[in-house]
PDBQT receptor file of N, H, CA, C and O in Angstrom, charges set to zero:
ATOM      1  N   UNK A   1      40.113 245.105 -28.211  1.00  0.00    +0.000 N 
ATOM      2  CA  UNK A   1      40.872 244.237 -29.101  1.00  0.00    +0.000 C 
ATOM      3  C   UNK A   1      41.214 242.917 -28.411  1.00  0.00    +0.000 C 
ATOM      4  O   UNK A   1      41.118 241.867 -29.046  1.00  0.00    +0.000 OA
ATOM      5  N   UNK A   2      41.547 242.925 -27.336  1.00  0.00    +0.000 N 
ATOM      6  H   UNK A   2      41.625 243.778 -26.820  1.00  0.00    +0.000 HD
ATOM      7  CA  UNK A   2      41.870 241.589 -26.445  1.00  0.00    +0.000 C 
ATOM      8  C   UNK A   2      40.752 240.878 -26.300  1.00  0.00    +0.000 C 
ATOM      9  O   UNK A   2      40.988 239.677 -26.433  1.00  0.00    +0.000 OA
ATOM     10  N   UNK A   3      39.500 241.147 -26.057  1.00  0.00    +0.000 N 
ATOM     11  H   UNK A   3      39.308 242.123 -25.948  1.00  0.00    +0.000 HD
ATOM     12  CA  UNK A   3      38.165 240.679 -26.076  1.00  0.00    +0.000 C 
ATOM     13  C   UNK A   3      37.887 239.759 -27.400  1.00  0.00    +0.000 C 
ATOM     14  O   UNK A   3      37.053 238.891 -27.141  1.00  0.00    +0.000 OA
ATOM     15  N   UNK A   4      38.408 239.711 -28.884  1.00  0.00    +0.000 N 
ATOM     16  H   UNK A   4      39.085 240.416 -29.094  1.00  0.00    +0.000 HD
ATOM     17  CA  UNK A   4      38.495 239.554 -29.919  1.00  0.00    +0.000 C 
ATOM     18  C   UNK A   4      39.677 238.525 -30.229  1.00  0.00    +0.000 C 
ATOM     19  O   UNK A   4      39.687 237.852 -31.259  1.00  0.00    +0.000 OA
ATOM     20  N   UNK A   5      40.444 238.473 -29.476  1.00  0.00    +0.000 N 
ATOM     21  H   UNK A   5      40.437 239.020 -28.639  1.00  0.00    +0.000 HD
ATOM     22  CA  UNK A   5      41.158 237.421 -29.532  1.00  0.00    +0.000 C 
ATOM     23  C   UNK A   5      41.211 236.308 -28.533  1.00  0.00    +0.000 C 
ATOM     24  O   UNK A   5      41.864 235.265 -28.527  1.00  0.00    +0.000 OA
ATOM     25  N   UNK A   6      40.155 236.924 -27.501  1.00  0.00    +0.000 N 
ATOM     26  H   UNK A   6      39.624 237.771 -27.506  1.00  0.00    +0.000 HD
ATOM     27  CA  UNK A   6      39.408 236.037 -26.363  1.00  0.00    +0.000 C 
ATOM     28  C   UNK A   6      38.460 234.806 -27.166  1.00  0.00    +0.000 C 
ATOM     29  O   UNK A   6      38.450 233.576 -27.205  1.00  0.00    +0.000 OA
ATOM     30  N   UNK A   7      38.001 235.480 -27.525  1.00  0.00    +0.000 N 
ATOM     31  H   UNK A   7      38.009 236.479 -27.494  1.00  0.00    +0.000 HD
ATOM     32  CA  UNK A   7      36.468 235.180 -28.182  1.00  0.00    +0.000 C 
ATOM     33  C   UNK A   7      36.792 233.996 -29.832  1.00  0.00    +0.000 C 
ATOM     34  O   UNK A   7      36.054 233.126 -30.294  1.00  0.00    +0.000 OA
ATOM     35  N   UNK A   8      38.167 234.477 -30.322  1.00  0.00    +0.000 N 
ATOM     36  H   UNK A   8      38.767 235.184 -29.947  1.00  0.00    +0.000 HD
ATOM     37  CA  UNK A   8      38.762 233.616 -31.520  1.00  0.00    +0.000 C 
ATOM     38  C   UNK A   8      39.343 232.304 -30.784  1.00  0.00    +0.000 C 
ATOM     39  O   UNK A   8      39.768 231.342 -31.424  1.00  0.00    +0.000 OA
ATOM     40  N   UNK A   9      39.327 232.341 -29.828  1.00  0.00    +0.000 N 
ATOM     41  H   UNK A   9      38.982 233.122 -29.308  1.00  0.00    +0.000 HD
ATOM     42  CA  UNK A   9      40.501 231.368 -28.682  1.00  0.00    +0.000 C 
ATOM     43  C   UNK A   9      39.347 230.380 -28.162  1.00  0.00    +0.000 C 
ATOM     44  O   UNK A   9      39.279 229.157 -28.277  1.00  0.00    +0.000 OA
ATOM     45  N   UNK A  10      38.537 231.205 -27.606  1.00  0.00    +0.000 N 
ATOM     46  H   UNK A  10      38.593 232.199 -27.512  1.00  0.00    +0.000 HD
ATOM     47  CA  UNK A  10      37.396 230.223 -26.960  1.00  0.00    +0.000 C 
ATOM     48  C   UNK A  10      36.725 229.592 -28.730  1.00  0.00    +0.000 C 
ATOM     49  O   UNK A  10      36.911 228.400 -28.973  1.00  0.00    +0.000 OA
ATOM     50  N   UNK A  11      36.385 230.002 -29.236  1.00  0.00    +0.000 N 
ATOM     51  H   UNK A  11      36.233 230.971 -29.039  1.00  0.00    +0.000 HD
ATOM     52  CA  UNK A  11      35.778 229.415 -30.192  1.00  0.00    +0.000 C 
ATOM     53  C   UNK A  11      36.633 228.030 -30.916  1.00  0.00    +0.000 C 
ATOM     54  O   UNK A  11      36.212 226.911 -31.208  1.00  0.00    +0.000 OA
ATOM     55  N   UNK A  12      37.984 228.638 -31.053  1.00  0.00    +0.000 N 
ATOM     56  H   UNK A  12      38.326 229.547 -30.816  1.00  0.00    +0.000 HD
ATOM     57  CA  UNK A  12      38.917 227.374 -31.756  1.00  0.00    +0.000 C 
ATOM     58  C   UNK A  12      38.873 226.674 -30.888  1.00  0.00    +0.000 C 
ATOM     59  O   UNK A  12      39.226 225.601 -31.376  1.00  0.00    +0.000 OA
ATOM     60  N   UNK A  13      38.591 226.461 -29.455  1.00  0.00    +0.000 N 
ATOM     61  H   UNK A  13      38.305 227.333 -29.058  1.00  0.00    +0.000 HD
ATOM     62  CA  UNK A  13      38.813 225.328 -28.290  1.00  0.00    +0.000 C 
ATOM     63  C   UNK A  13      37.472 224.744 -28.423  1.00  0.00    +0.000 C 
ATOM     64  O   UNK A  13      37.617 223.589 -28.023  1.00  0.00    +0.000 OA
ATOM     65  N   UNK A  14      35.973 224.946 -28.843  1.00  0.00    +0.000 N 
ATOM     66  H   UNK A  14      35.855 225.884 -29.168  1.00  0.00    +0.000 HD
ATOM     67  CA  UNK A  14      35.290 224.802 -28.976  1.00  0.00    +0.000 C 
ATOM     68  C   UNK A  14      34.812 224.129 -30.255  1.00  0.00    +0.000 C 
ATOM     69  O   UNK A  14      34.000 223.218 -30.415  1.00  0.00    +0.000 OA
ATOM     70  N   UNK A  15      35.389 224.684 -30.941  1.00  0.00    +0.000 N 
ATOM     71  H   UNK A  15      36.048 225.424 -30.811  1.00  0.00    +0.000 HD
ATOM     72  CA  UNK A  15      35.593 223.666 -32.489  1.00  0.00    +0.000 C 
ATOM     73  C   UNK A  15      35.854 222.306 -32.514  1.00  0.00    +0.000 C 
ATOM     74  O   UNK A  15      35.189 221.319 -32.829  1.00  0.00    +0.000 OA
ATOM     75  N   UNK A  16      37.420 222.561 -31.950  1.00  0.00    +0.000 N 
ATOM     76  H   UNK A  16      37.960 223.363 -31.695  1.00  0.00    +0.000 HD
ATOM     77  CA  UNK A  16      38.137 221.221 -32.112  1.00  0.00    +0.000 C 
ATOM     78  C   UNK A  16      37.684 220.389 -30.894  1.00  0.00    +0.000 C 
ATOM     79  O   UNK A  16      38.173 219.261 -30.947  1.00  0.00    +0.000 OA
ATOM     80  N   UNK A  17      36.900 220.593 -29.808  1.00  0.00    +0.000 N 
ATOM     81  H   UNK A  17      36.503 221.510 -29.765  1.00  0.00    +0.000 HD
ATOM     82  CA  UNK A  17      36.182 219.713 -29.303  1.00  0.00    +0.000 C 
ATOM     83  C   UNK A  17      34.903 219.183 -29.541  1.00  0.00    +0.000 C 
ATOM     84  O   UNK A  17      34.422 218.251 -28.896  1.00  0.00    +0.000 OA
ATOM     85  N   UNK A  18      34.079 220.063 -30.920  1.00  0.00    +0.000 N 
ATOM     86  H   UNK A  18      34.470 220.820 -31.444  1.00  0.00    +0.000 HD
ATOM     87  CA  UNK A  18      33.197 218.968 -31.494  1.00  0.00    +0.000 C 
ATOM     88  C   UNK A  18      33.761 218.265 -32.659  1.00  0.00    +0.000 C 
ATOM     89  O   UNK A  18      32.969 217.571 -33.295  1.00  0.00    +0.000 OA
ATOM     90  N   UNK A  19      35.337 218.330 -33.169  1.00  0.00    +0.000 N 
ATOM     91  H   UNK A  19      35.981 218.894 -32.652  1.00  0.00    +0.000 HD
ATOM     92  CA  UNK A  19      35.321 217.627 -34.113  1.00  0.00    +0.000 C 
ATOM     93  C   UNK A  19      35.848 216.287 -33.634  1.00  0.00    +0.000 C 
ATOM     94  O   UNK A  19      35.732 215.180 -34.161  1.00  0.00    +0.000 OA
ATOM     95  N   UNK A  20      36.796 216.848 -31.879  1.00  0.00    +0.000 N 
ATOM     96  H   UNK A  20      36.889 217.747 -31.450  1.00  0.00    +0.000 HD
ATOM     97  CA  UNK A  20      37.126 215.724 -31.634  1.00  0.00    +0.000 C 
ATOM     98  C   UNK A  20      35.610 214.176 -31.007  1.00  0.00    +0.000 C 
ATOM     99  O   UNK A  20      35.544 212.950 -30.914  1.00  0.00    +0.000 OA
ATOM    100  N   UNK A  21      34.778 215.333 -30.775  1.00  0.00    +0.000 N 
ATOM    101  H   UNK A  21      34.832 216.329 -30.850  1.00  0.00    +0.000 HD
ATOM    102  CA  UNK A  21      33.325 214.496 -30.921  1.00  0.00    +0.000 C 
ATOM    103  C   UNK A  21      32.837 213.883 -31.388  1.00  0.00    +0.000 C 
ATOM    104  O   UNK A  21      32.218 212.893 -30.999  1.00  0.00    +0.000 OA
ATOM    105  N   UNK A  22      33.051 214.518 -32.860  1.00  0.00    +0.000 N 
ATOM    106  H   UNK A  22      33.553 215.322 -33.176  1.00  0.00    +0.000 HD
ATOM    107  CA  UNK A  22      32.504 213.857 -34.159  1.00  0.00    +0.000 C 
ATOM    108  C   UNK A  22      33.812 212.757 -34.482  1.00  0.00    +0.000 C 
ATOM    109  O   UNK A  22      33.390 211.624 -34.713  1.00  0.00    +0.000 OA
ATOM    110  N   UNK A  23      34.717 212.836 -34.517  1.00  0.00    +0.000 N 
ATOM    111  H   UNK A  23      35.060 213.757 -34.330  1.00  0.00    +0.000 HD
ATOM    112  CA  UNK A  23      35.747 211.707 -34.556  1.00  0.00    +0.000 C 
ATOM    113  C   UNK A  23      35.490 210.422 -33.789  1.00  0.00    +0.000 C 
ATOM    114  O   UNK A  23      35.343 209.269 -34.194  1.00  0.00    +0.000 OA
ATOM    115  N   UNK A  24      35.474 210.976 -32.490  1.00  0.00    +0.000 N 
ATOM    116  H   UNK A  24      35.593 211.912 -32.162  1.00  0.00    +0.000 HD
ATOM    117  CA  UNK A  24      35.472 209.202 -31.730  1.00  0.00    +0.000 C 
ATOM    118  C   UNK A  24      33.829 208.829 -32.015  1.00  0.00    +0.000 C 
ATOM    119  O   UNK A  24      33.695 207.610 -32.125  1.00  0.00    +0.000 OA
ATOM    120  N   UNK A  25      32.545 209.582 -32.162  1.00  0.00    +0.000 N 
ATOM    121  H   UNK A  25      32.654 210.572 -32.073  1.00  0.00    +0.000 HD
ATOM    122  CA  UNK A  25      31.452 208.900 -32.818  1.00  0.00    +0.000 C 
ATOM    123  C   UNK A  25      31.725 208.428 -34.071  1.00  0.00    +0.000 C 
ATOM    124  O   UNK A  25      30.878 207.552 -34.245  1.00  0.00    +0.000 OA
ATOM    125  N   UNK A  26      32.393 208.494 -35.016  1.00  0.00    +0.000 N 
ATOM    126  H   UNK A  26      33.082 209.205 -34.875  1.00  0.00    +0.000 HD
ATOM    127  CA  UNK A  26      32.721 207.682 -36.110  1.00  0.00    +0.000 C 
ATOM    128  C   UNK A  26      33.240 206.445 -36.102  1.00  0.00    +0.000 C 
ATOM    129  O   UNK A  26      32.777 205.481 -36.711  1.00  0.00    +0.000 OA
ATOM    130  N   UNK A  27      34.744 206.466 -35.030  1.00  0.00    +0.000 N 
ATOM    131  H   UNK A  27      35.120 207.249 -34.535  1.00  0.00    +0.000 HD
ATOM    132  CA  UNK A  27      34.909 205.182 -34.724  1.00  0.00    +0.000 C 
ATOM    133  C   UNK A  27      34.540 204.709 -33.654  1.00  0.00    +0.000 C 
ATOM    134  O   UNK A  27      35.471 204.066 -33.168  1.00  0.00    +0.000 OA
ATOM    135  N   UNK A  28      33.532 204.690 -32.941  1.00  0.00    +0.000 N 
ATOM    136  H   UNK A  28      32.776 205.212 -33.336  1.00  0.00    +0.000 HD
ATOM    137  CA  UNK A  28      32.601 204.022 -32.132  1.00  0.00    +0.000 C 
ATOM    138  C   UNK A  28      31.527 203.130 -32.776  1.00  0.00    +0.000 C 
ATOM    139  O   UNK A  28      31.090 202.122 -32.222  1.00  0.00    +0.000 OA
ATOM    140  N   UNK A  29      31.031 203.677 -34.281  1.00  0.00    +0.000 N 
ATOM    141  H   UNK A  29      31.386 204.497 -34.731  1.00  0.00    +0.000 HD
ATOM    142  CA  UNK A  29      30.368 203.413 -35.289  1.00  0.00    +0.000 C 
ATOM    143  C   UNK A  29      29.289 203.843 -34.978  1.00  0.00    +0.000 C 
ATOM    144  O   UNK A  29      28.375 203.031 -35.118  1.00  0.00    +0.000 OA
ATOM    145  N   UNK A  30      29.003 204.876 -34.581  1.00  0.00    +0.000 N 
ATOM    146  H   UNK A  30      29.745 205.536 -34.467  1.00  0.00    +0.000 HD
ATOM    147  CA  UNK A  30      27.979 205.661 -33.791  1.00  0.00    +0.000 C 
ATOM    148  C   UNK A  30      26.727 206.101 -35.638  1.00  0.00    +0.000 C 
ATOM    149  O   UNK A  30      25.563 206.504 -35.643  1.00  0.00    +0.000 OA
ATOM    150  N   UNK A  31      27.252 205.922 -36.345  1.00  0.00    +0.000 N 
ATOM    151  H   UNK A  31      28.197 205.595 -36.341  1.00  0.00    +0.000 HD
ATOM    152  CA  UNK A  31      26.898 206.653 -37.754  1.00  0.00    +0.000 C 
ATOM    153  C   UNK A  31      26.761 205.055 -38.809  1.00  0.00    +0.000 C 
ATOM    154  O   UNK A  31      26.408 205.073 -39.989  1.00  0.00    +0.000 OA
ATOM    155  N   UNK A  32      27.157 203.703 -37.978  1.00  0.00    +0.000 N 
ATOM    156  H   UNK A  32      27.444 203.689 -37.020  1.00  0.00    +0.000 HD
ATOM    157  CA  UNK A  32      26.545 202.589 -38.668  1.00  0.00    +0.000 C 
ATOM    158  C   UNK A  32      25.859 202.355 -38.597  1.00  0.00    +0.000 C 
ATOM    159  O   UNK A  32      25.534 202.045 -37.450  1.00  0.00    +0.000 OA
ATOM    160  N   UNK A  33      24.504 202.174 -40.020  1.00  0.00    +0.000 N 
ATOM    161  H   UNK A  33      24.768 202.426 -40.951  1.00  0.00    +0.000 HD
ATOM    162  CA  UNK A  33      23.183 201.421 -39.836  1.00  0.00    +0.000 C 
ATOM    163  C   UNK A  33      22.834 200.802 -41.261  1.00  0.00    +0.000 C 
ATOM    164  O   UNK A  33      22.949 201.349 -42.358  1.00  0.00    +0.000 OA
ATOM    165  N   UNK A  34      22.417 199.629 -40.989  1.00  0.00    +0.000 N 
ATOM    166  H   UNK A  34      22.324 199.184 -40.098  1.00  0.00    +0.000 HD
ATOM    167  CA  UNK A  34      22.216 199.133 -42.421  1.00  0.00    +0.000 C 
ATOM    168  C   UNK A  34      20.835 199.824 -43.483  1.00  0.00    +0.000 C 
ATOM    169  O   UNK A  34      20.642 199.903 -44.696  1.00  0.00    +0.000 OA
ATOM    170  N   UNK A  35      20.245 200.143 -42.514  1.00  0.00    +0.000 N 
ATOM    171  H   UNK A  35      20.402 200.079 -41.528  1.00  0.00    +0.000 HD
ATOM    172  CA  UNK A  35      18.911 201.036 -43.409  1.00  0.00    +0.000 C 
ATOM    173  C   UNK A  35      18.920 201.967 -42.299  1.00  0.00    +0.000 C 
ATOM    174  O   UNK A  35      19.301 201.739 -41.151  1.00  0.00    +0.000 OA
ATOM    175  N   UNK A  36      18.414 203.140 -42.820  1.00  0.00    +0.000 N 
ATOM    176  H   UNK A  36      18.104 203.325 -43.752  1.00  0.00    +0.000 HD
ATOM    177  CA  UNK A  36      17.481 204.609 -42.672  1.00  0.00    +0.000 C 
ATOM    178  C   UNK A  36      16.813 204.323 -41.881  1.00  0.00    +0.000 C 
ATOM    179  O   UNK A  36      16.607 203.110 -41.866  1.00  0.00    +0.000 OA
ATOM    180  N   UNK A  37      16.302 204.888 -41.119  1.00  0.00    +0.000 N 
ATOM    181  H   UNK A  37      16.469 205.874 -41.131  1.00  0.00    +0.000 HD
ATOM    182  CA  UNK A  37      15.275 204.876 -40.395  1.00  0.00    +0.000 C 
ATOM    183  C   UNK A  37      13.775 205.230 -41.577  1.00  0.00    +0.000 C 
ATOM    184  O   UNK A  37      12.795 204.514 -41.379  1.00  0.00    +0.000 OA
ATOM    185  N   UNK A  38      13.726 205.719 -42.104  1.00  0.00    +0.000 N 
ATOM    186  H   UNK A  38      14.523 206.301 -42.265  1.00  0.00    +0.000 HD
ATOM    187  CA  UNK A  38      12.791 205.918 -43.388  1.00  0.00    +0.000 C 
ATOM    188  C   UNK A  38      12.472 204.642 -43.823  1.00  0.00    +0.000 C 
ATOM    189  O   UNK A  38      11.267 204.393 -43.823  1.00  0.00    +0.000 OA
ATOM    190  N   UNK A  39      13.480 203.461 -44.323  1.00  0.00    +0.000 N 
ATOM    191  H   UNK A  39      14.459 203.664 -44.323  1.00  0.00    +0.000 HD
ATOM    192  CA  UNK A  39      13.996 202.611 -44.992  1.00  0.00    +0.000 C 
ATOM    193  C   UNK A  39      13.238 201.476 -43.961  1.00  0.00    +0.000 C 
ATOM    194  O   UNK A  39      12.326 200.753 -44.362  1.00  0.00    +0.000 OA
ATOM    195  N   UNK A  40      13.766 201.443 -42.572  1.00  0.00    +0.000 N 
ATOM    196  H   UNK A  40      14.507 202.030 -42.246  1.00  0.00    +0.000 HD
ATOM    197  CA  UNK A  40      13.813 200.279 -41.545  1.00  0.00    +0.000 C 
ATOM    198  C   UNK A  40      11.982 200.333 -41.331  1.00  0.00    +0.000 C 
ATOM    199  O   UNK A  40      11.435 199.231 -41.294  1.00  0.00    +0.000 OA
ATOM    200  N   UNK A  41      11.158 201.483 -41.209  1.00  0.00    +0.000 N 
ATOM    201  H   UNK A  41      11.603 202.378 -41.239  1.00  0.00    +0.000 HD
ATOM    202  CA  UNK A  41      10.024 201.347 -40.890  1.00  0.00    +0.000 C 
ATOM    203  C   UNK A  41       9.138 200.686 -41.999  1.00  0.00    +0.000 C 
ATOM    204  O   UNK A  41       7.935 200.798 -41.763  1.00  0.00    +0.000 OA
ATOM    205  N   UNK A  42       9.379 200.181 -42.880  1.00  0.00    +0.000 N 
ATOM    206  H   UNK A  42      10.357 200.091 -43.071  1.00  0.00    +0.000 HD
ATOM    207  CA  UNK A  42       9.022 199.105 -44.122  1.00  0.00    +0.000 C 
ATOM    208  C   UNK A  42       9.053 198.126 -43.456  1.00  0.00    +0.000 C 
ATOM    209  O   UNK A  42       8.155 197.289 -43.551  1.00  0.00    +0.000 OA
ATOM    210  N   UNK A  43       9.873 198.009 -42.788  1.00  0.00    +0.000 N 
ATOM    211  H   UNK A  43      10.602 198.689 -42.711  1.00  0.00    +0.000 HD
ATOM    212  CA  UNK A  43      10.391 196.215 -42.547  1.00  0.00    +0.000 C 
ATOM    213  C   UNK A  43       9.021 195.741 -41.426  1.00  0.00    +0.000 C 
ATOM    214  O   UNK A  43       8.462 196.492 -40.626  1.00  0.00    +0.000 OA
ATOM    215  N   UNK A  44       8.725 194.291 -41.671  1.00  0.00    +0.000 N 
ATOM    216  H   UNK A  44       9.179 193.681 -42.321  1.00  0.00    +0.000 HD
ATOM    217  CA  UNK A  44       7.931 193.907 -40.137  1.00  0.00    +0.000 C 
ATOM    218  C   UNK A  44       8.527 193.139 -39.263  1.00  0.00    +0.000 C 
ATOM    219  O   UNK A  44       9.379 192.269 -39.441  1.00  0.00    +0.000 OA
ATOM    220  N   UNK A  45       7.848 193.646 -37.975  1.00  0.00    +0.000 N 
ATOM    221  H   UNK A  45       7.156 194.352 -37.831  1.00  0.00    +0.000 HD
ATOM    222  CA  UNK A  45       8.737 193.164 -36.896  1.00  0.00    +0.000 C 
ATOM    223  C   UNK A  45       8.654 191.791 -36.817  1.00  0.00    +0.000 C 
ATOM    224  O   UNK A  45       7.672 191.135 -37.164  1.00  0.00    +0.000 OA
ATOM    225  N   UNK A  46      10.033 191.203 -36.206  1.00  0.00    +0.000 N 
ATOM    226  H   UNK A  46      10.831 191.736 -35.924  1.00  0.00    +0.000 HD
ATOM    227  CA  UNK A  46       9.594 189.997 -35.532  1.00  0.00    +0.000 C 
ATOM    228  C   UNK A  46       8.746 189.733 -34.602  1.00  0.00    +0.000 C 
ATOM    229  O   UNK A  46       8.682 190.389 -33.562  1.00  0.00    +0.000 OA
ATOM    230  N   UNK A  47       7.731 188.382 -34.973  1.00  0.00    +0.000 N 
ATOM    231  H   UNK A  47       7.783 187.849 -35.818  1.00  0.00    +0.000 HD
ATOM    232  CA  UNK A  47       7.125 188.342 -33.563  1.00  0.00    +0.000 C 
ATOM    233  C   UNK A  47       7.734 187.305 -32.613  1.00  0.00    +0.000 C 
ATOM    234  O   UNK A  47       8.178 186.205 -32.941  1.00  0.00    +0.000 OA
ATOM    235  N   UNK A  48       7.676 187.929 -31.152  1.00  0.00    +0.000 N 
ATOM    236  H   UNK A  48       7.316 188.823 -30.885  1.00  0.00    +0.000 HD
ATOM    237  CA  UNK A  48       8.284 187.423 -30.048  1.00  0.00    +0.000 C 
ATOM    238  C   UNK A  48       7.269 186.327 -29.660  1.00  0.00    +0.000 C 
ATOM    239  O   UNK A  48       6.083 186.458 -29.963  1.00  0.00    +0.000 OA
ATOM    240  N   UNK A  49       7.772 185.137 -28.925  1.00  0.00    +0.000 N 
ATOM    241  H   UNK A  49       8.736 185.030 -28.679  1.00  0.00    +0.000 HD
ATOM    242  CA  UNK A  49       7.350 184.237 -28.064  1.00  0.00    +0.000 C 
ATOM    243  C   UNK A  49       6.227 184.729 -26.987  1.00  0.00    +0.000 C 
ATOM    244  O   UNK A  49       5.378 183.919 -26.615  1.00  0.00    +0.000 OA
ATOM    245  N   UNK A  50       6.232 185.977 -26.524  1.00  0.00    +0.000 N 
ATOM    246  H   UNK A  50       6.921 186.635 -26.826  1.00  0.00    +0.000 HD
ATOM    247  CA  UNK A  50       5.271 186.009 -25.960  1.00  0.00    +0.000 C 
ATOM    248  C   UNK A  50       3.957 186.452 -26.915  1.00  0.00    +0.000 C 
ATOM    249  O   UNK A  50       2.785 186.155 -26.684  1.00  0.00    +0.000 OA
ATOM    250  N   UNK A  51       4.422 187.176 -27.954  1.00  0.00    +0.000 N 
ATOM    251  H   UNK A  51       5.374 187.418 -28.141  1.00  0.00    +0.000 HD
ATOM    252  CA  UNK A  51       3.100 187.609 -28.902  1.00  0.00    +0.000 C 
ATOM    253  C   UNK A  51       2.495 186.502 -29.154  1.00  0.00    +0.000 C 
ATOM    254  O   UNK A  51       1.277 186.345 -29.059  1.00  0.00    +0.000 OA
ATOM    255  N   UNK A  52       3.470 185.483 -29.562  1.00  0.00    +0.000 N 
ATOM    256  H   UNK A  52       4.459 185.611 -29.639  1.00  0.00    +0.000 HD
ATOM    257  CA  UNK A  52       2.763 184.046 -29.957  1.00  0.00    +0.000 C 
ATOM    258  C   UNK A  52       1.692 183.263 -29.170  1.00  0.00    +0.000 C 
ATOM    259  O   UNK A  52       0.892 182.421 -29.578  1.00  0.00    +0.000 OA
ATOM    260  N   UNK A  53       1.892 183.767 -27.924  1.00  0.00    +0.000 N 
ATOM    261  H   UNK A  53       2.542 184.451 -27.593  1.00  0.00    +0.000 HD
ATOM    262  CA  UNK A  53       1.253 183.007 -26.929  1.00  0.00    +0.000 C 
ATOM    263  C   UNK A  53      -0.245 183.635 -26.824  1.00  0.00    +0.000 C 
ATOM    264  O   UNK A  53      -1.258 182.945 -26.719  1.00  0.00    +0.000 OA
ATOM    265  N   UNK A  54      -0.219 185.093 -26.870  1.00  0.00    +0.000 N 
ATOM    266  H   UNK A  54       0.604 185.654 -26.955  1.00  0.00    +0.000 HD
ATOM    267  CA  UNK A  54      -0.921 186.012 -26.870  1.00  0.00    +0.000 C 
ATOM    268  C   UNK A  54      -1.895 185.575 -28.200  1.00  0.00    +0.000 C 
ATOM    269  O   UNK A  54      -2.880 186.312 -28.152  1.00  0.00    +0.000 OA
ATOM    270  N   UNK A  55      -1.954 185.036 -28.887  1.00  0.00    +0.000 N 
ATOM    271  H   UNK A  55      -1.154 184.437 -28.927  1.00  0.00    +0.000 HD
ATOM    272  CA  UNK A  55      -2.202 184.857 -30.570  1.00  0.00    +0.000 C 
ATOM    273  C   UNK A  55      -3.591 183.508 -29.872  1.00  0.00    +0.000 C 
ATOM    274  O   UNK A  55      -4.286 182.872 -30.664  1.00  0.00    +0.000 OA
TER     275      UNK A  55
């Protein structure tokens, strides 16, 4: 029975340290992007100064 309330203890300490995870990645803005990655691979790249040269 003590094993069982070991195991409920470690888990709630384990919880609330990925939510406190998921919290400061939110306000870090870890989860801001203006497009998808789905979305962004549409777009064309800029070309750089050296491509130009290369051209």
């Amino acid at each position: 029975m003590s094993a069982l309330f070991i195991l409920i203890i470690v888990s709630l300490i384990v919880a609330v340290g990925f939510l406190s995870a998921f919290i400061w990645s939110v306000k870090n803005g870890q989860f801001d992007g203006n497009h998808s990655p789905s979305i962004r691979m549409l777009f064309d790249d800029k070309i750089s100064e050296s491509k130009k040269d290369k051209l």
